[in-house]
N, C-alpha and C positions, 0 to 999 in steps of 0.2 A: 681697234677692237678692245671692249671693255676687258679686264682679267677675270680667270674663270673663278665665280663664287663657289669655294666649299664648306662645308657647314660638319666641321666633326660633331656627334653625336655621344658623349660621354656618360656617363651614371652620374661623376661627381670631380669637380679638380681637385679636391683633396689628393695628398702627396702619394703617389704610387707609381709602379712604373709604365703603366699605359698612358696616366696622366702626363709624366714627363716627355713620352713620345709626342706628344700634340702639342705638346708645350715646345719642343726644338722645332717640330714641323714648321709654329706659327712668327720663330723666330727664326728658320733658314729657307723658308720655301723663297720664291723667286715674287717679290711683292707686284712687279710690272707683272705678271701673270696671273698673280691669284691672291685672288679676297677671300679672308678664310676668316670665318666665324665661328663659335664654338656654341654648344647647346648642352647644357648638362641637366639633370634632372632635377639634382639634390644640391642644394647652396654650400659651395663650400668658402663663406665669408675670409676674404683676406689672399687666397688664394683666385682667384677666376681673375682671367685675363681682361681685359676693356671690353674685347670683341664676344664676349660670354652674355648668351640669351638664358636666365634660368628658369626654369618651370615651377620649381619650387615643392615637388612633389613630395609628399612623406616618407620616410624611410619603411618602406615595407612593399605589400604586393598592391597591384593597382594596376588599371587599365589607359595606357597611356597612350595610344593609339589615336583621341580625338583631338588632344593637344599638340601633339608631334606635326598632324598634319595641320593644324591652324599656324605651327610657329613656321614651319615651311610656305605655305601658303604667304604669311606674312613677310617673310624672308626671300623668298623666291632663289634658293641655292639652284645652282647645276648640278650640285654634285654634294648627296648626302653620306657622310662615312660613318658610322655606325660599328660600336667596338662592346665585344662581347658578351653576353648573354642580357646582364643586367638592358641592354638597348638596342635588345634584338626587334623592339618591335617597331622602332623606325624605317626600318624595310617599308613594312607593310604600311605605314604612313607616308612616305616618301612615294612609294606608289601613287597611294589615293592625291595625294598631292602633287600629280604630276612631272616629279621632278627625273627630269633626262637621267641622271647616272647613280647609281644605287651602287653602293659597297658597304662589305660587312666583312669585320674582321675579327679575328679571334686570336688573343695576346694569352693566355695563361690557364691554370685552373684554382679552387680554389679547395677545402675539403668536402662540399659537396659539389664538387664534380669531377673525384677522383677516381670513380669508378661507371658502370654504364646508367645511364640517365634513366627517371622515367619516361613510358612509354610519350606523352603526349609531349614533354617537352624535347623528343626527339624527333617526334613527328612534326613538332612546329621549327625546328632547329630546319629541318630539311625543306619546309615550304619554303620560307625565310632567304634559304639559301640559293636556293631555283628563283627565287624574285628577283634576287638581286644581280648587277651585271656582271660584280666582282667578288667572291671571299676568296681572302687570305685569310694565312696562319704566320705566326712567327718564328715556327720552328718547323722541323719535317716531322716532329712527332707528336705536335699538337695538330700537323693538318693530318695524319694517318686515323689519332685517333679521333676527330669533329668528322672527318668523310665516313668513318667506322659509325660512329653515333648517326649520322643523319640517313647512312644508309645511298652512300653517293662517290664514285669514285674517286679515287684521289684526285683527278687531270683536273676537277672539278676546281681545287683549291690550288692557288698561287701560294707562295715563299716568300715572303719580305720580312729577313733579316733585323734585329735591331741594327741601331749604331752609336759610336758613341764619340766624340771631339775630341779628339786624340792633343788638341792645342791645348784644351781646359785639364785634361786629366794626363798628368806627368809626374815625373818624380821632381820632388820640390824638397830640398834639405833644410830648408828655413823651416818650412811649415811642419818636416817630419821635431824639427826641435822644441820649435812653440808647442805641439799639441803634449809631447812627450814631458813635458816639463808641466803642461798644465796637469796630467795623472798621476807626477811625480816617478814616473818610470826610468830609470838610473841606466848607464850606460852599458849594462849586462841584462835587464829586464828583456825579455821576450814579449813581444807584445802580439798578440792575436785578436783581429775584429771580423765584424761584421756591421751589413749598413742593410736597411731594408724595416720596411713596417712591422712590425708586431703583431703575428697576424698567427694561429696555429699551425696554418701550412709550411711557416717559416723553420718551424720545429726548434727552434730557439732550447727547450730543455734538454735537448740531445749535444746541443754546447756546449751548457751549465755544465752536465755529466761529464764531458768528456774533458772541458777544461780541470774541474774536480779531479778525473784521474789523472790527466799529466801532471797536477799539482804534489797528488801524491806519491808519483815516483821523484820528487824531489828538482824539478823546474822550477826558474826562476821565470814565471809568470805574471802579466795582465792581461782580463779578457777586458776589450772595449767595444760595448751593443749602440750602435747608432740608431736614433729610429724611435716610436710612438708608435702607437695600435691600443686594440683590443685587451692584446697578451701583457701588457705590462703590469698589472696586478698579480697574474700570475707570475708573473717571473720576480716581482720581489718578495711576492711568499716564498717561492724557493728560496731564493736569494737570505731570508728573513731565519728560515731555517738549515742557513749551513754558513757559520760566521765565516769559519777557513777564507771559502768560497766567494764571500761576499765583499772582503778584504783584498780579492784580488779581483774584483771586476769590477765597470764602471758602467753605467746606464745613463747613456749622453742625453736622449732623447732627440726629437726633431730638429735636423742642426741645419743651415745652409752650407757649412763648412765641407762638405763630405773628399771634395780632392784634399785637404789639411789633415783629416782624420784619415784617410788613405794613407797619406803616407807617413802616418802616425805610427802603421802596425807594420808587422815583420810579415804577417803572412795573414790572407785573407780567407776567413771560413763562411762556406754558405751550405746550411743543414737541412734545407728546402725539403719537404714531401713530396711537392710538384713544384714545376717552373715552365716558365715561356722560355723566351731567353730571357733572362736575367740582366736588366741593365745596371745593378750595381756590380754583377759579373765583371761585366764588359768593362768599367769605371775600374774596379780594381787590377784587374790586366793590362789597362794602359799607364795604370802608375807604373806598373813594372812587378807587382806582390804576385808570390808564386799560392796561387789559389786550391784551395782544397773543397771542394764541393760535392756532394752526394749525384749519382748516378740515374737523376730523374728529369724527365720533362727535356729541355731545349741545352740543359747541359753539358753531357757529350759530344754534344756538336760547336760548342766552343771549344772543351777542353779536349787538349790532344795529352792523353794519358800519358803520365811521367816525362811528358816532351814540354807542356804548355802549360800544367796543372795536373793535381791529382782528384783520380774520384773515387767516392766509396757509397756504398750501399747505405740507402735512408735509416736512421736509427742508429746506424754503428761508431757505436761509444769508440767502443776499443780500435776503429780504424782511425775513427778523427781525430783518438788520441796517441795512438802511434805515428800517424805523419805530422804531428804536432809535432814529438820528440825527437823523428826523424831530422828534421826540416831547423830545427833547434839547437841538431848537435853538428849540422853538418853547412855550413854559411855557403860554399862552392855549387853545391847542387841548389840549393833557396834561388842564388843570384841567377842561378842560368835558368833554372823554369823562370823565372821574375821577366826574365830579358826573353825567352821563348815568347812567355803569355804577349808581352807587348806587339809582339813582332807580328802576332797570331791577329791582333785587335786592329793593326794599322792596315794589314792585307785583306782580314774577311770582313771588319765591322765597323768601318770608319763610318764617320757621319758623313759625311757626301756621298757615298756609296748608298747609304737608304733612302738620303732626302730626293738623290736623281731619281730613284725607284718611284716614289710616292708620286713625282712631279709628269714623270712618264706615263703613271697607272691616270694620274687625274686630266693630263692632256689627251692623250691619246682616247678615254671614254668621254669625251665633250667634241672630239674630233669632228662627226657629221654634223650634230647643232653649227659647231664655227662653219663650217663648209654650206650649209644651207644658208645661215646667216648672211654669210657673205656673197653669196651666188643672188640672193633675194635683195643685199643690199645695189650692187651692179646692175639689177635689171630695175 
């Protein structure tokens, strides 16, 4: 029996963390089983896998609906999966185009859609949703509030977990010395990062600020931004106008390096507005870095408060910058949330733990196709 074709559905493989989930998918799924293809919208040169069909569509609004189903059509997938709003309307293409198993899933938000939707695209969220055979969420509080918007109850929506390779992402002392030596960080320097796109939801200025005030109760401080987006002209205006400030922070940009700059830093900040789960979260917990991240979206339910990681409320200077100096003056408690977080990441959010999930959700909806198939091939 041939492997089930599935055809993930993306906006763009530019570097994000939905896109990285497709990207482990297509290099841990079970290849005797499944021929996965990827379909993106938007060219993201340099980046897109072998197996990537692009449409090539312009960055803006557009009607995508007659191409989705000609590239299906041409493609012939079983199994169309289709990830958040931007490619919500492969649903409704995967319909017309026949294809046996429809899934649609919702990773994150962004700032506009931090609060309740318009009416029609809530109305189209909910037809979308009844099309299809499958949506998840990736957190319980992205699926409360997508069931909330579309007006469907929760049962409606599955849970699938990120995960993250607990082999790839460790603590590594080589790497923590190369990267510290390349910012020039000395053997009493504190060093504080973050890894993630440059995006406003990131909220990146609420870092600056709060690095700024532990700076000036007198730490010895680096802040380290991994990461490309939008926001980096903003933030080197900040940056531009506060020397202090700017003298002690580094803007890596787009690195592959990200387990070496993990464990470059002492403790791991994420200043999000909103979040799915967070897989640079998840990446810096399995180094072992005792995490401080804001109180939104899919993050609570990684961090287990002052056990796993600390959380505080979006915007708050003064809390990011007190567990900064907390965490700074005290090595004993850092090391033990660091060793929590780990422990927290191998037991809920390993990578085989998602990928079996994925391989269950795509087996088990092509289930009657293989059975007829087969019943048809016998006789």
């Amino acid at each position: 029996m041939r492997p089930i074709r599935v055809m993930h559905v993306v906006r763009s493989m530019a570097t994000g963390g939905t896109e990285n989930v497709v990207r482990r998918l297509l290099s841990q799924l079970d290849a005797n089983r499944f021929e996965q293809r990827v379909c993106s919208l938007i060219s993201a040169p340099g980046k897109e896998p072998a197996s990537t069909v692009c449409l090539r569509h312009r960055d803006g609004p557009s009607f995508l609906v007659p191409s989705l189903t000609r590239a299906f059509l041409r493609q012939q997938p079983d199994v169309v999966h289709s990830r958040n709003w931007g490619t919500i309307e492969a649903v409704f293409a995967a319909r017309l185009a026949g294809v046996g198993g429809v899934i649609h899933s919702e990773h994150g938000r962004d700032l506009g859609t931090m609060g309740p939707q318009p009416w029609r695209r809530r109305k189209l969220r909910g037809i979308a949703y009844r099309l299809s055979d499958r949506v998840f969420c990736v957190s319980e509080e992205l699926r409360d509030y997508y069931s909330r918007e579309a007006g469907l109850p929760a049962i409606k929506f599955d849970v699938i977990l990120n995960g993250v390779d607990t082999a790839q992402y460790h603590e590594d002392a080589q790497a923590r010395a190369r990267k510290r030596e390349l910012i020039g960080a000395g053997a009493g320097t504190f060093v504080i990062g973050t890894v993630g796109r440059l995006d406003p939801v990131k909220d990146h200025p609420t870092l600056l600020r709060a690095t700024e005030t532990a700076l000036a109760r007198g730490l010895d401080l680096r802040l380290v931004i991994v990461g490309d987006g939008t926001e980096r002209n903003n933030l080197e205006q900040i940056l531009g106008s506060k020397p202090a400030l700017s003298r002690h922070t580094v803007l890596v940009g787009e690195s592959q390096d990200v387990n070496e700059w993990l464990n470059c830093f002492d403790v791991f900040v994420l200043p999000s507005l909103s979040e799915g789960i967070s897989n640079t979260l998840l990446e810096a917990m399995a180094v072992g870095l005792a995490p401080i991240a804001t109180r939104v979206g899919g993050n609570p339910e990684v961090i287990q408060h002052e056990r796993s990681g600390l959380l505080v409320d979006a915007n708050d200077v003064e809390g990011i910058a007190g567990y900064i100096r907390d965490l700074a003056a005290n090595e004993g408690w850092r090391r033990e949330l660091g060793r929590n977080a780990r422990q927290r990441i191998v037991s809920r959010f390993s990578m085989d733990r998602m990928v079996r999930q994925y391989e269950e959700m795509y087996w088990q909806l092509t289930a009657p196709k293989r059975l007829r198939s087969a019943a048809f091939s016998r006789a």
